[in-house]
C-alpha positions in Angstrom: 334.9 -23.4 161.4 336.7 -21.6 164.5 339.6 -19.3 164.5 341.7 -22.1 166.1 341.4 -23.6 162.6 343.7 -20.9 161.3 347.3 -22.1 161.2 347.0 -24.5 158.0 348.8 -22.0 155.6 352.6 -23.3 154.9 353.7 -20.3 155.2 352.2 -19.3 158.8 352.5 -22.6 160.2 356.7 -21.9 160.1 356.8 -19.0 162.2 353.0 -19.7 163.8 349.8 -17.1 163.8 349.8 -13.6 163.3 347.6 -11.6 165.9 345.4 -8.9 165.8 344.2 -7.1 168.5 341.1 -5.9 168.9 339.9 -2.4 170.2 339.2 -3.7 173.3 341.8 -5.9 173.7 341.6 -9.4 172.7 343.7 -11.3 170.7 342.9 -13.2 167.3 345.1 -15.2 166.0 345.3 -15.5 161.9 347.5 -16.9 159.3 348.6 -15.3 155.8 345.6 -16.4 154.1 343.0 -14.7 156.1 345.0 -12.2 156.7 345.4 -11.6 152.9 341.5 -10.9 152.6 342.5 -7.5 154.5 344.4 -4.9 152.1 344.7 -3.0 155.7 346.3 -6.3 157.7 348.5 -7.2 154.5 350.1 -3.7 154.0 350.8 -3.5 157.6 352.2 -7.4 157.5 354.3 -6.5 154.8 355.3 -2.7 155.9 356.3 -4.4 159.4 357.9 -7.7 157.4 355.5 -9.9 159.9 355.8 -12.6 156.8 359.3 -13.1 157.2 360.0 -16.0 159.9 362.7 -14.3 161.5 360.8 -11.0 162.2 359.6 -10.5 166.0 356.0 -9.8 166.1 353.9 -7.5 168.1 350.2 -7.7 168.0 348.8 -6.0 165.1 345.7 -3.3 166.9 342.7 -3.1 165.0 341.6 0.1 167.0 338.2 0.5 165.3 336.9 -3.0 165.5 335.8 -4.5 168.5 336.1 -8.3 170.1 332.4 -8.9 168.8 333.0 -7.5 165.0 336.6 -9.4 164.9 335.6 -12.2 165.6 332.6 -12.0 163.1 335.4 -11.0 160.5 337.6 -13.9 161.6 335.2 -16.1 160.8 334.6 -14.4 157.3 338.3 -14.9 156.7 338.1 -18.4 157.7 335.4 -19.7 155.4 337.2 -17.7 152.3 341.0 -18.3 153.0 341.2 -20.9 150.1 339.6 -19.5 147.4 340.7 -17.4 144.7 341.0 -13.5 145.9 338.0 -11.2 145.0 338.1 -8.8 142.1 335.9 -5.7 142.3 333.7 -4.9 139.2 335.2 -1.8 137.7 332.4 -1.3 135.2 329.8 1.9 136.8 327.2 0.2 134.7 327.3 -3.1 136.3 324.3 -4.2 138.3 325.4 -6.3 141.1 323.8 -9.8 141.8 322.1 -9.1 145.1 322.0 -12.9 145.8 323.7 -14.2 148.6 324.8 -17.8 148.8 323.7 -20.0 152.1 327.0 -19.3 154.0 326.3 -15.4 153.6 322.7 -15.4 154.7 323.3 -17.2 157.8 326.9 -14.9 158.1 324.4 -11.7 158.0 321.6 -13.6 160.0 322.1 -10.7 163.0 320.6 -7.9 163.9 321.1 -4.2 162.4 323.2 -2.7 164.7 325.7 -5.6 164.2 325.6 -5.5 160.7 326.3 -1.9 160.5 329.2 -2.5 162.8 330.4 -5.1 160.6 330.2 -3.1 157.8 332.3 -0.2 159.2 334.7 -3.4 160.4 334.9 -4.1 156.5 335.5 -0.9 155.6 338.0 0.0 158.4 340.2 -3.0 157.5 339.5 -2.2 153.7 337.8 -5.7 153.2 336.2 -5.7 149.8 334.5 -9.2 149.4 333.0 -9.2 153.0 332.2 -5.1 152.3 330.2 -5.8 148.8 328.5 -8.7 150.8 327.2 -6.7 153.3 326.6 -3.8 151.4 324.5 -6.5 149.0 322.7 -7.2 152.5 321.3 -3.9 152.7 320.5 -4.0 149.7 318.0 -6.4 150.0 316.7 -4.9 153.1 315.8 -1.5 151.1 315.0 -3.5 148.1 311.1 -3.0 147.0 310.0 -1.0 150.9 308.1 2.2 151.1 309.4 4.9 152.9 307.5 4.0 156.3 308.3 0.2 155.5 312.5 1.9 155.6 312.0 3.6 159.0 310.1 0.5 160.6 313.5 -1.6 159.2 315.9 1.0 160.2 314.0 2.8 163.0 313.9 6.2 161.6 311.9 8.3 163.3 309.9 10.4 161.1 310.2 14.4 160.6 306.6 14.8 162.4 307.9 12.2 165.0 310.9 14.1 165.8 309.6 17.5 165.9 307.1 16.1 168.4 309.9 14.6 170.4 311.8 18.1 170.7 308.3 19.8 171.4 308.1 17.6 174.4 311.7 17.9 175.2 312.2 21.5 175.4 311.3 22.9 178.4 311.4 26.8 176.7 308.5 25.5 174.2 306.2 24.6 177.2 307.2 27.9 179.2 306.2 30.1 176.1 303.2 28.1 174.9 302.0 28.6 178.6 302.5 32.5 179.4 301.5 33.3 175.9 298.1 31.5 176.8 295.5 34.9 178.0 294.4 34.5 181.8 291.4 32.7 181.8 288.5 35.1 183.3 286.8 32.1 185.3 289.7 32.1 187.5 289.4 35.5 188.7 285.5 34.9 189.6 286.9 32.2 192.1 288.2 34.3 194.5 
């Protein structure tokens, strides 16, 4: 389903979309009920009475997620705008279900750097289904992997790999290993 799908919601199709506008400038239309997946989008809805049909609206900015991640989130909303609205676990003891159902796998079917984009999209616009799901992602990506098997997933360079980087990148290292080397006597017998 596509964005332009949006506007089924009684109570958006009155008064049409509301849109969001993302960090780098493009618009995304949504009705109530994707908008109501946001705790961030619904307070600012409500706080700016965007629900009310008589209300001018302004583009809502979403200044921390880009065109890419918004429309990834759009299409979140889209899929769950009918059903019921997600209830955190409150219990510390409660071991999640790290299985993810066939619309999620292919939804976090992208590489790392998106999905740690989406996550801080999630977390910027206080999303907690679509945060837990990707957080779950992760999950299973650590899930069971040695500690070289994490920094081939992540690509986390290694303390000995690092230290080696700043040795070859700091030019004072290379002076002071050089002039504290002892004059080699073979090269005075040249002359």
């Amino acid at each position: 389903m596509d964005t332009s799908e949006a506007g089924t919601s009684s109570a958006s199709t009155s008064f049409g979309p509301i849109i969001v506008l993302s960090s780098d400038g493009k618009e995304f239309p949504m009705d109530l009920q994707m908008i109501s997946q946001s705790d961030t989008l619904q307070k600012l809805v409500t706080s700016f009475e965007y629900d009310q049909p008589t209300t001018k609206r302004e583009p809502i900015p979403a200044n921390n997620v880009n065109s890419e991640m918004m429309a990834k989130v759009c299409e979140w909303m889209n899929h769950y705008k009918n059903v019921p609205p997600y209830v955190e676990s409150v219990d510390k003891n409660h071991i999640p279900n790290l299985l993810l159902g066939t619309f999620q796998r292919n939804f976090f079917a992208i590489p790392n750097s998106e999905l740690f984009e989406l996550i801080n999209a999630a977390n910027y616009l206080n999303m907690p289904r679509l945060l837990d799901c990707s957080c779950k992602k992760v999950a299973t990506m650590i899930s069971g992997k040695t500690a070289e098997q994490l920094r081939a997933t992540f690509n986390i360079k290694s303390d000995e790999q690092k230290k080696a980087e700043e040795k070859e990148s700091d030019p004072s290292e290379l002076e002071s290993a050089s002039s504290s080397d002892p004059p080699s006597p073979i090269s005075d017998l040249s002359d």
